[in-house]
N, C-alpha and C positions, 0 to 999 in steps of 0.2 A: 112675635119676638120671643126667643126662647134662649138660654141658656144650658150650656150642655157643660157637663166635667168630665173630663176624659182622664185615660187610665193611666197618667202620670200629673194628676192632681190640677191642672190648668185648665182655664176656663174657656170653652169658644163660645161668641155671642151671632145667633142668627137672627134672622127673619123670612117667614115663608108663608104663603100662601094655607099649605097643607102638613100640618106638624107631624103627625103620624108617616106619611111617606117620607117624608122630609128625614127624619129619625131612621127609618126603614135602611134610607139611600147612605145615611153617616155609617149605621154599624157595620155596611157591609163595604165601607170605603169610598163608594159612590159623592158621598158629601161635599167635602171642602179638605182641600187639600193636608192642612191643618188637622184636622183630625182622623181622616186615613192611615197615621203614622202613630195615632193616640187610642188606638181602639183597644176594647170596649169604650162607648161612650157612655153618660147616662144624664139622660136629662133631669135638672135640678130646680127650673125656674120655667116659665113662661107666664105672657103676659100676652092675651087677644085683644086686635084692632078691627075695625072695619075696614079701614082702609091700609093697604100694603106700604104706601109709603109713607104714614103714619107711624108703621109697626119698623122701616128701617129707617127710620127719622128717632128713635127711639136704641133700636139698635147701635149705631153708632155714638149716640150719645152713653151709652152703657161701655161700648169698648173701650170710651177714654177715662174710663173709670179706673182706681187702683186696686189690687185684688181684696183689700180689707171690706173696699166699698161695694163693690159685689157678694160678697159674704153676706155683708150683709142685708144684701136686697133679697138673695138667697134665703135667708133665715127670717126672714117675714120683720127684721129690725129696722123698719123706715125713719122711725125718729131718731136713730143712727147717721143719717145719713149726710146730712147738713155737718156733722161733725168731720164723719171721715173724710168728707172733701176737701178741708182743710190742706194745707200739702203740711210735712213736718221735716223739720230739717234738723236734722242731728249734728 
């Protein structure tokens, strides 16, 4: 499972077999449609599984994430995290 920040600040969250080609296939547009249109990308996070659908079991739990809270998984602040899930209503 890996997280990627592309070059207008927005985060894509994958999961793949092979992270290095995987990255390969994003910068050159091949990836996900999503960030084709967001290039350069740069990856900022991942996280290794043994099994694949462990790692998009994971994956999509992260995409219904808000962007604070991915920040901060990004920034190694886990004890963060129980907070930001929180929702806040102004």
């Amino acid at each position: 499972m890996y997280i990627l920040e592309c070059s207008d600040g927005s985060y894509y969250t994958g999961s793949t077999i092979d992270l290095e080609l995987r990255l390969q296939h994003h910068q050159v547009g091949e990836g996900a449609n999503y960030t084709k249109t967001r290039l350069p990308v740069k990856l900022v996070y991942s996280e290794e599984y043994d099994r694949i659908d462990v790692a998009f079991d994971r994956e999509k739990q992260i995409q219904r994430w808000n962007r604070r809270k991915k920040t901060a998984l990004i920034n190694g602040q886990q004890k963060d995290l129980p907070e930001l899930a929180k929702k806040v209503f102004l």
